[in-house]
C-alpha positions as CSV (number, residue, x, y, z in Angstrom):
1,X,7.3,30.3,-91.0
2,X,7.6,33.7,-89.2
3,X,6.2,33.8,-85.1
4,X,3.3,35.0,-84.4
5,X,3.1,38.6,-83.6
6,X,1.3,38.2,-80.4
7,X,1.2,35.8,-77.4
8,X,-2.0,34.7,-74.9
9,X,-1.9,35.3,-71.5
10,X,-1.1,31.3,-71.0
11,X,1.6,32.0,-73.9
12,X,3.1,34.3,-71.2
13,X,2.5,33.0,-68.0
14,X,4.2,29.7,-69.4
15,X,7.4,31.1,-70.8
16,X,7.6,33.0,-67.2
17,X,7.5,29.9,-65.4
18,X,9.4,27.6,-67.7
19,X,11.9,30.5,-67.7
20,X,11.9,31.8,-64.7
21,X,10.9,28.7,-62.5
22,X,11.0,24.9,-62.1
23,X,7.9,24.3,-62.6
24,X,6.6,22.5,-65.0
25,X,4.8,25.2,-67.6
26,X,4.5,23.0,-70.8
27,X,6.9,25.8,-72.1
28,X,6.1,26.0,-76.4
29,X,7.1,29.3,-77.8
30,X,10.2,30.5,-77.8
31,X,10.2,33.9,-79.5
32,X,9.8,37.3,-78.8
33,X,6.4,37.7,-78.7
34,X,6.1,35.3,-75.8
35,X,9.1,36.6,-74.4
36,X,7.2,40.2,-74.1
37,X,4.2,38.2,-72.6
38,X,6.5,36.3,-70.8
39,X,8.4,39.3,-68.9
40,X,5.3,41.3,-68.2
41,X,3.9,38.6,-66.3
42,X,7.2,37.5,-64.4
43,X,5.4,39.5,-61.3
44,X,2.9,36.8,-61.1
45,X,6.2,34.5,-60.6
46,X,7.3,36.0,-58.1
47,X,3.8,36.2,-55.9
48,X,3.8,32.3,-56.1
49,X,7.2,32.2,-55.5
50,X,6.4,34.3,-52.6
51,X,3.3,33.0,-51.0
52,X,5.1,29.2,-50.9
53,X,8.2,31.0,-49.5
54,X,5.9,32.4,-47.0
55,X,4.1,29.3,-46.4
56,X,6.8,27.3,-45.9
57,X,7.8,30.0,-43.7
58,X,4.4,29.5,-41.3
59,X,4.5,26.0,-41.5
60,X,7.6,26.2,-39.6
61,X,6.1,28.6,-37.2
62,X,2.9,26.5,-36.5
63,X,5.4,23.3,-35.7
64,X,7.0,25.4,-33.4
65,X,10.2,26.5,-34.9
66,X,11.3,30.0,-34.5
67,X,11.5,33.1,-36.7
68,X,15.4,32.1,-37.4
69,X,14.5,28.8,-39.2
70,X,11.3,30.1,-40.6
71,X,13.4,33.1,-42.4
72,X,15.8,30.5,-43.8
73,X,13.0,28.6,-45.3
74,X,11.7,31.4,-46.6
75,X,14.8,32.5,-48.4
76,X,15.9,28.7,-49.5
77,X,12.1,28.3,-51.0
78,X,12.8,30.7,-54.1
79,X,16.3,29.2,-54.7
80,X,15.0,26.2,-54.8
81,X,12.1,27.1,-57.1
82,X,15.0,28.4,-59.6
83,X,17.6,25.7,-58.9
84,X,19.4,28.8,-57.8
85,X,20.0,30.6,-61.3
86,X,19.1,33.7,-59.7
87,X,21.9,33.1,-57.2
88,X,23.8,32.1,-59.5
89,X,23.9,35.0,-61.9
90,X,24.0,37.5,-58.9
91,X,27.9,35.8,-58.0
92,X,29.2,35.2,-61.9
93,X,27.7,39.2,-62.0
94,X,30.0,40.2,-58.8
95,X,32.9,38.8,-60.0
96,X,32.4,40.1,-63.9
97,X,32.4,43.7,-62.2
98,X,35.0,42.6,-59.9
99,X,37.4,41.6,-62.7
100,X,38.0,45.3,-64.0
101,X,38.4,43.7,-66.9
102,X,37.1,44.5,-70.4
103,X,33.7,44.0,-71.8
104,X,34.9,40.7,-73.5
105,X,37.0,39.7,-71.2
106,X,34.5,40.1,-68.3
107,X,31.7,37.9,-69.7
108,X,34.3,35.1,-70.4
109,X,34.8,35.3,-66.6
110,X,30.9,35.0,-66.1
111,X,30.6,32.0,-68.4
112,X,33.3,30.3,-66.5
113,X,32.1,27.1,-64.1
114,X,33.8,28.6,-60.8
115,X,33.0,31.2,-58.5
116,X,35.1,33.9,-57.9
117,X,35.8,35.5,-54.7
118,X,33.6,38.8,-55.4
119,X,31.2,36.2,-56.2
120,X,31.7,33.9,-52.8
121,X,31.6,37.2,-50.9
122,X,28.3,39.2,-52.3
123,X,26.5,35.5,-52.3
124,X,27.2,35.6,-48.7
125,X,26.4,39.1,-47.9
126,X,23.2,38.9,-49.6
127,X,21.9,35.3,-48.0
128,X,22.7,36.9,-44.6
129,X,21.2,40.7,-45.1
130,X,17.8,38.3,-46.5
131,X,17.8,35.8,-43.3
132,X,18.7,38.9,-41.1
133,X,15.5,40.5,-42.4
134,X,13.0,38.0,-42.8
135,X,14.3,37.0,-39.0
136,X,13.4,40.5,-38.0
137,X,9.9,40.2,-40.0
138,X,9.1,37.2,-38.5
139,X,10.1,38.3,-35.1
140,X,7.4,40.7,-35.3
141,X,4.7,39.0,-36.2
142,X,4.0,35.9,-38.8
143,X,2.1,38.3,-41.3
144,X,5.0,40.7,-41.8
145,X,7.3,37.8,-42.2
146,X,4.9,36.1,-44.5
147,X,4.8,39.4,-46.1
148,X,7.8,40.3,-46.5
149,X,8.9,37.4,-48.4
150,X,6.0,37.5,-50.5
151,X,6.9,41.4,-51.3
152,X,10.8,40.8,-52.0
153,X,10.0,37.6,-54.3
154,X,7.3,40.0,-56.3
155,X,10.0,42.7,-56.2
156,X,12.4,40.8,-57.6
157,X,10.7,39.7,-60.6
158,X,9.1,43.4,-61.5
159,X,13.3,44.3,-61.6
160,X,12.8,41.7,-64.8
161,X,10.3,43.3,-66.2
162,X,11.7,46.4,-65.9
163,X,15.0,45.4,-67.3
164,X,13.3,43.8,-70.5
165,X,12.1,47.1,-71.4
166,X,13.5,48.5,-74.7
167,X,16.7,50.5,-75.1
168,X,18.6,47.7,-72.7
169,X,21.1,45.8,-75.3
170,X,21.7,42.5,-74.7
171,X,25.4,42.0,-74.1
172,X,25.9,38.3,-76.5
173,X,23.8,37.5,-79.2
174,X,22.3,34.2,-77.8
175,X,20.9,32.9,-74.4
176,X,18.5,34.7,-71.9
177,X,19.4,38.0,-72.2
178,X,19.2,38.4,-76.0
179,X,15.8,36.4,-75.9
180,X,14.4,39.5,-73.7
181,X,16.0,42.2,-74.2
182,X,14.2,45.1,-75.0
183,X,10.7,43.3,-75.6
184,X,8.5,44.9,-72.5
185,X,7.4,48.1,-74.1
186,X,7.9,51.1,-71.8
187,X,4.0,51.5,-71.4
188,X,3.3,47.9,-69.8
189,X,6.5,48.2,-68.0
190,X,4.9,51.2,-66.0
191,X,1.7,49.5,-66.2
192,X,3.1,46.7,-64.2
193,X,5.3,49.2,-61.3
194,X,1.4,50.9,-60.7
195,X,-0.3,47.4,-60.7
196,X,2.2,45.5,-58.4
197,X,2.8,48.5,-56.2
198,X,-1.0,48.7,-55.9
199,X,-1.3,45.4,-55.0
200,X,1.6,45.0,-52.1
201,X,0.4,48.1,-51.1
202,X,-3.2,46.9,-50.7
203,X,-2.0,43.5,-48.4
204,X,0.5,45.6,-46.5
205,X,-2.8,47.5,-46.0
206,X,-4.0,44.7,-43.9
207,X,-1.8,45.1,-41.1
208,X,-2.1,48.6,-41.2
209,X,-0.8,52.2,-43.0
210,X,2.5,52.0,-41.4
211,X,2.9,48.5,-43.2
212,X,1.3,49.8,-46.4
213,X,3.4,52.5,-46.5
214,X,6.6,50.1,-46.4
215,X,5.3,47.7,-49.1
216,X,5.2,50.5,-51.5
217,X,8.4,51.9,-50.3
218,X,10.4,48.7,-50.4
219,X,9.1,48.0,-54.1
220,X,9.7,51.4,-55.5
221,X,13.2,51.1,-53.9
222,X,13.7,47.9,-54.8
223,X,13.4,49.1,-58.7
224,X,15.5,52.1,-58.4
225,X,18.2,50.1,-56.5
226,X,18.1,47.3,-59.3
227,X,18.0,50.3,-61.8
228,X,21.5,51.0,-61.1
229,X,22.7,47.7,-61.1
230,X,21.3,47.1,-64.3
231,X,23.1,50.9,-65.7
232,X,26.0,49.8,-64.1
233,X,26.2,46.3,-66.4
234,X,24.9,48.1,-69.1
235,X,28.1,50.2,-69.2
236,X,30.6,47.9,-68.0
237,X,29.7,44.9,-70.2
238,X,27.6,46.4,-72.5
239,X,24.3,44.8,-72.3
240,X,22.4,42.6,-69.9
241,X,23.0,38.5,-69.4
242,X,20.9,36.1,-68.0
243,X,22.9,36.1,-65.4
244,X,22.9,40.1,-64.8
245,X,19.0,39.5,-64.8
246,X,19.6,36.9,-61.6
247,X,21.8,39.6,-60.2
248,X,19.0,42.0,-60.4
249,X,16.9,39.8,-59.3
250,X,18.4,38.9,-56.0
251,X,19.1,42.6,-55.5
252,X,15.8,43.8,-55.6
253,X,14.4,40.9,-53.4
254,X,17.7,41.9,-50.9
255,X,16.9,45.6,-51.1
256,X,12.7,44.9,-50.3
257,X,14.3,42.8,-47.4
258,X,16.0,45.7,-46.0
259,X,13.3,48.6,-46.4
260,X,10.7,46.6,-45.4
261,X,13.1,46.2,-41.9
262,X,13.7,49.6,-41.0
263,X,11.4,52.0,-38.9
């Protein structure tokens, strides 16, 4: 019996979850019209990924902790929410490009169980430039922390939309990557860079134009800096993985982090 050729709204928003989260979605579709659904509402993911990363975040502030612990929270929220697949897939991504190996050969060395040094190192890297920011954010005040990590976590998950658009390959012919590849049509994925910007930009409004003007900044940056990444894969292994989509993820939250710092 062929899939149906369109997915609800809850069609998507539980294949984002299920997917994308630990959660419990009642995930029941598995094809690619809830996978377009799916990836066009992985923004809404990452804003209540973001808001319990943030809360978390001010609870620790309210007991008294400081803006150290509270941006550590903040960051170890979202990989808990994902059982750290996004993490993950960022380190087996670092040390597929850091093999200079083939195509083939590279995605044998993502697949593998270990982590690589490239993979150790960029894990590292990223963790602290993300607890160095949110640190910063929080040191300001607790609504640019709480912010901030609601704008990286809504950043990251827009870089998955974008990435799902068509004319991105997957690299293998099973898992993640071939389940969305090329499924968000170019249309909705612009339709969702004008509606989340619009949105970030309307609660960085909130604390003023200066913060406004950051939150739209750090998201439109965020994409172009994932952008290469995801070129970059495309090239070297010749598609997009699952875990390239955690690597884009994780550098589009890290890249937020750092825009949303400076000034």
């Amino acid at each position: 019996m062929p899939a149906p050729s369109s997915a609800s709204p809850a069609d998507g928003l539980r294949f984002a979850f299920g997917t994308l989260t630990v959660l419990p979605a009642g995930l029941t579709r598995w094809d690619r019209a809830a996978a377009r659904a799916g990836m066009l509402c992985a923004p809404v993911v990452g804003l209540v990924v973001g808001v319990v990363a943030a809360g978390t975040g001010l609870v620790l502030l309210l007991l008294g902790a400081g803006p150290p612990l509270a941006a550590v929270a903040s960051v170890a929220v979202p990989a808990a929410l994902t059982r750290g697949l996004h993490l993950d897939g960022l380190a087996d991504t670092a040390d597929g490009l850091g093999s200079g190996k083939p195509a083939e050969d590279a995605l044998r060395v993502m697949k593998q169980s270990d982590v690589g040094p490239f993979g150790v190192l960029t894990l590292v890297l990223v963790l602290l430039a993300q607890v160095a920011a949110l640190t910063q954010a929080y040191g300001g005040s607790w609504a640019r922390g709480a912010l901030a990590a609601v704008v990286s976590a809504v950043a990251a998950r827009l870089a998955l939309t974008l990435a799902a658009r068509p004319g991105v390959p997957p690299a293998r012919p099973e898992g993640l990557g071939a389940a969305v590849a090329g499924v968000v049509p170019v249309r909705g994925a612009a339709v969702a860079v004008l509606l989340v910007t619009g949105v970030l930009v309307g609660a960085g409004a909130a604390l003023g134009a200066l913060d406004a003007l950051r939150a739209g900044l750090a998201v439109l940056v965020a994409a172009g800096a994932a952008e290469l990444l995801l070129r970059h894969c495309v090239r070297r292994f010749g598609g997009v993985t699952g875990d390239v989509f955690g690597g884009l993820a994780e550098t589009a939250a890290t890249t937020a982090l750092v825009v949303l710092s400076l000034g």
